[in-house]
C-alpha positions as CSV (number, residue, x, y, z in Angstrom):
1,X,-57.1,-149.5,55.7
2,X,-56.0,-153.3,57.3
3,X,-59.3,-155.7,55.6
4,X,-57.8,-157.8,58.6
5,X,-58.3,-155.4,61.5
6,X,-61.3,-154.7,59.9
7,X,-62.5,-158.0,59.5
8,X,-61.7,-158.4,63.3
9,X,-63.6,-155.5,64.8
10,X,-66.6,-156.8,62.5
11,X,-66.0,-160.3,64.2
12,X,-65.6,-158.6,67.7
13,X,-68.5,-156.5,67.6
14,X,-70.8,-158.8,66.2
15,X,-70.0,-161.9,69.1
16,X,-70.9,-159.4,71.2
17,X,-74.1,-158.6,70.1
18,X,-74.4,-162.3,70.1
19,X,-75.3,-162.4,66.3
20,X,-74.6,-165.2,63.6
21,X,-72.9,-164.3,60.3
22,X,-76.2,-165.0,58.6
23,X,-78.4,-162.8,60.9
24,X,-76.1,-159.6,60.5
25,X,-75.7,-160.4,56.8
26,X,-79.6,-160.3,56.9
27,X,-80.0,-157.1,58.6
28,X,-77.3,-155.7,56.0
29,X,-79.4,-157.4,52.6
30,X,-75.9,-159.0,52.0
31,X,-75.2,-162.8,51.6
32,X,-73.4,-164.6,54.8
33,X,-70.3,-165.4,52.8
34,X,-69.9,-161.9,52.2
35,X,-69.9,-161.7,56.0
36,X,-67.1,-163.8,56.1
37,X,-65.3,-162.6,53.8
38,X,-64.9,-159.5,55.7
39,X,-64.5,-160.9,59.0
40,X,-61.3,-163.3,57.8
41,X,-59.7,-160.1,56.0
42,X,-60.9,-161.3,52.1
43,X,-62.9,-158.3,51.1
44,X,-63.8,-155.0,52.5
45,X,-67.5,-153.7,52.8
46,X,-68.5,-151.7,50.0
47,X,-68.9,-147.4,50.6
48,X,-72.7,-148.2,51.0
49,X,-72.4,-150.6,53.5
50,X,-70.6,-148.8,55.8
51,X,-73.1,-146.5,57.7
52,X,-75.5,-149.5,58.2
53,X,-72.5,-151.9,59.3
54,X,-71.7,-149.1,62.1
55,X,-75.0,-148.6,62.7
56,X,-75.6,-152.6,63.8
57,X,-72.8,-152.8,65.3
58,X,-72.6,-149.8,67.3
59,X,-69.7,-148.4,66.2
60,X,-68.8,-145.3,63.7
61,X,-67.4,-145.4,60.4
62,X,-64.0,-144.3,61.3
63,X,-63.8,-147.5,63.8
64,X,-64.6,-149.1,60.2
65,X,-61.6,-147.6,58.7
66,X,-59.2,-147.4,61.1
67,X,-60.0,-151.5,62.5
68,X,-60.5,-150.4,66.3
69,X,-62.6,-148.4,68.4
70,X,-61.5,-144.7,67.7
71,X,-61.9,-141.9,70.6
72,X,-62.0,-138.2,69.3
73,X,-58.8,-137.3,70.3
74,X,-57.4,-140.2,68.9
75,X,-58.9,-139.2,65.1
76,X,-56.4,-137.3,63.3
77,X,-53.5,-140.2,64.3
78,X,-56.1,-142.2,62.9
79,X,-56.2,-140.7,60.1
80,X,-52.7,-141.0,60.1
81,X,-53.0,-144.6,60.0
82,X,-55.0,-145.4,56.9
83,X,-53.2,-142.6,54.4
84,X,-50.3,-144.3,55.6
85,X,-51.6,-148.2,55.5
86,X,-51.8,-147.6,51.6
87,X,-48.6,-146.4,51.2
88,X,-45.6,-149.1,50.6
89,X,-43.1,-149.4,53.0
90,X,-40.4,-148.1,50.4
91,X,-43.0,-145.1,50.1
92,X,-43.5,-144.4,53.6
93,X,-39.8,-143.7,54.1
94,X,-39.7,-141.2,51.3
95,X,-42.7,-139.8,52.4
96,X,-43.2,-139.5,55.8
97,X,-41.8,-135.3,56.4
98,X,-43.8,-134.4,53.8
99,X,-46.5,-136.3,54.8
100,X,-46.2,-134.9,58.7
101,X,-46.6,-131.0,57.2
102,X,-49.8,-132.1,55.1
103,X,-51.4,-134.3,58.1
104,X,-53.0,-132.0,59.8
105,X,-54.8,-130.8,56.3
106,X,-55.4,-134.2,55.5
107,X,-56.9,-134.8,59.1
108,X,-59.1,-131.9,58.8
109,X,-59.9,-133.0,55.1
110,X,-61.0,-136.4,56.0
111,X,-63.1,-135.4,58.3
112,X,-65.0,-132.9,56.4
113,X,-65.3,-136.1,54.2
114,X,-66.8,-138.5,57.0
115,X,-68.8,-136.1,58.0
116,X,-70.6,-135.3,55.0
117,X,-70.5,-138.9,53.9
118,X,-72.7,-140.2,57.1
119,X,-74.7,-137.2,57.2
120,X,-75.5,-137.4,53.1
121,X,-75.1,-140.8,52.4
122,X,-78.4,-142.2,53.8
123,X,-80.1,-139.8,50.8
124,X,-77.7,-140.7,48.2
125,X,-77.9,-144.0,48.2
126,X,-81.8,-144.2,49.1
127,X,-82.5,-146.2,46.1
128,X,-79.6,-147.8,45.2
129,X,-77.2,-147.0,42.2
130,X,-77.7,-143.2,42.5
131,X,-75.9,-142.6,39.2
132,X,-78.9,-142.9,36.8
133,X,-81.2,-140.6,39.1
134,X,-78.2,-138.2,39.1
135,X,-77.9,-138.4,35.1
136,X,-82.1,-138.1,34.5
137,X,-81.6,-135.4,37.6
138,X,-79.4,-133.1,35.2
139,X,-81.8,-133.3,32.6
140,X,-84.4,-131.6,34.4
141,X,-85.4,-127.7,33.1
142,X,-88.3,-125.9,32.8
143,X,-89.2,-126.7,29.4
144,X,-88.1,-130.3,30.2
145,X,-89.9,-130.6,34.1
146,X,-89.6,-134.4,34.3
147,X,-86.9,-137.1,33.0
148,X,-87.0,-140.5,32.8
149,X,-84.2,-142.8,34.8
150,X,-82.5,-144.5,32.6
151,X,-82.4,-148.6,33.3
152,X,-85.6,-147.6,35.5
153,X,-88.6,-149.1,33.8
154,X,-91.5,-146.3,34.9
155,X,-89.6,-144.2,37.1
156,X,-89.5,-140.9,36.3
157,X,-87.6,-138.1,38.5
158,X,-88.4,-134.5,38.4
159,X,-88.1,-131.4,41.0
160,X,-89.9,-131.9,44.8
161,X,-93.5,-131.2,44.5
162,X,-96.0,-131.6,41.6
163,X,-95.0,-132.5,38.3
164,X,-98.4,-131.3,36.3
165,X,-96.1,-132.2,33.0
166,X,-95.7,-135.6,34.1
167,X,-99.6,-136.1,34.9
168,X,-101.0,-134.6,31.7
169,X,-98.3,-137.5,29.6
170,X,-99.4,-140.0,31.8
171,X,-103.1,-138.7,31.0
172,X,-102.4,-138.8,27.2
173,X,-100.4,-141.8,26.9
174,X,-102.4,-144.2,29.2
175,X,-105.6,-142.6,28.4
176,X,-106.5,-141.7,32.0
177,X,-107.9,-139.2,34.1
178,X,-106.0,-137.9,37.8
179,X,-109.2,-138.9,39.7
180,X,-107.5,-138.9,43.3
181,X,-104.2,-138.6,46.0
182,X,-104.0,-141.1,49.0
183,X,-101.0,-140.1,50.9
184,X,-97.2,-140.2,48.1
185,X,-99.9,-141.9,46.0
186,X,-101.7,-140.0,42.9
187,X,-104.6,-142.3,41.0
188,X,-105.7,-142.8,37.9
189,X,-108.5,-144.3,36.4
190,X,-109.7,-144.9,32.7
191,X,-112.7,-146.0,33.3
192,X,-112.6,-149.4,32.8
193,X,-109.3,-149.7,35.7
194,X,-107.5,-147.7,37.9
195,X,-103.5,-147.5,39.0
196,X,-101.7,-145.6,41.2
197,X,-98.3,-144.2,40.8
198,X,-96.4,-143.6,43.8
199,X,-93.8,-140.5,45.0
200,X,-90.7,-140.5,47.1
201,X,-89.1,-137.3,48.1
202,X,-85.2,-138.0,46.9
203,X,-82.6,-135.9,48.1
204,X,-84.8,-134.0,49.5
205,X,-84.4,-131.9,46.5
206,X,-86.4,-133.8,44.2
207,X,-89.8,-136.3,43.6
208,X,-89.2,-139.9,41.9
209,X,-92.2,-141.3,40.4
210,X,-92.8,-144.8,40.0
211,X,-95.7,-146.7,37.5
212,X,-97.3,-149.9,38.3
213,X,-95.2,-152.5,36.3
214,X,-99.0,-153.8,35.3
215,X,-99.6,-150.2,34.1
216,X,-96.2,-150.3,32.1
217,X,-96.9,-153.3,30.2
218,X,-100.2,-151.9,27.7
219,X,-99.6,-148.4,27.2
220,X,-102.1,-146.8,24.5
């Protein structure tokens, strides 16, 4: 990958669209010198970015990668193109028959790649830092049907559906009754106040539960 080919599409395409750096930096929850870092070759966006950078600027991700408009038959020399961009030119000497035999693996390869990666990555990076969701994710059995995330205050993961474990602890600990479901929301009440916790499908695979922070701080 060239950061300044990169940097130049992101500068191209953005003119066009006749955006500041500030206003696609807003659209992207990035800061407007990070912007510019990528657009004067500095820095490269980061994996997450990528999708949502393509998607404003109405390119694809391999356009990203490859620092130009790519057409489908034009992929696999792509390809081509940023395996051998990260090679040194002492290394692509050495390399380059072995490297033509393995290319068309490698093409097919990265493509499998690129493919999952925009058609997964909105759902694996839905909230954030998927790591601790993964590691609470692992936990999960059937004598163990929820897990907290780690670093999460209050969130709590556990398989799609209802988690009847989680709402009889949050029953006992908070000393409240399940009195009601509005939409993702489940509420409690203890008599004296009530609090909702909330549910988001993740993965598609699996429910994350989130407390009130208000509820968090005076647990019985």
């Amino acid at each position: 990958m060239d950061n300044t080919k990169t940097g130049a599409l992101i500068a191209a395409r953005r003119h066009a669209l006749s955006l500041t750096q500030d206003e696609l930096a807003a659209r992207l929850h990035v800061t407007g010198k990070a912007v510019s870092k990528w657009e004067r070759g500095l820095s490269f966006p980061g994996v997450d970015l990528l999708i949502p950078l393509a998607d404003t600027l109405g390119v694809t991700v391999m356009d990203l990668l490859a620092g130009e408009t790519v057409e489908p038959p034009e992929i696999e020399a792509a390809a081509e193109a940023v395996v051998l961009d990260t090679l040194s030119s002492a290394e692509r000497t050495r390399r380059r028959a072995g490297l033509a035999i393995a290319l068309a693996g490698m093409a097919v390869i990265a493509l499998l790649f690129i493919h999952i990666f925009v058609s997964y990555a909105p759902a694996i990076f839905q909230r954030g830092n998927p790591l601790p969701y993964l590691a609470a994710a692992v936990r999960l059995s059937d004598s163990h049907p929820y897990a907290a995330v780690d670093g999460v205050p209050g969130v709590y993961i556990a398989r799609r559906g209802d988690c009847p474990a989680l709402f009889a602890m949050i029953e006992e600990k908070w000393d409240a009754k399940l009195i009601d479901q509005a939409g993702s929301g489940y509420m409690f009440s203890n008599g004296a106040a009530t609090f909702t916790v909330s549910s988001e499908i993740y993965w598609g695979r699996f429910t994350v539960w989130t407390l009130p922070t208000h509820t968090l701080e005076s647990p019985n």
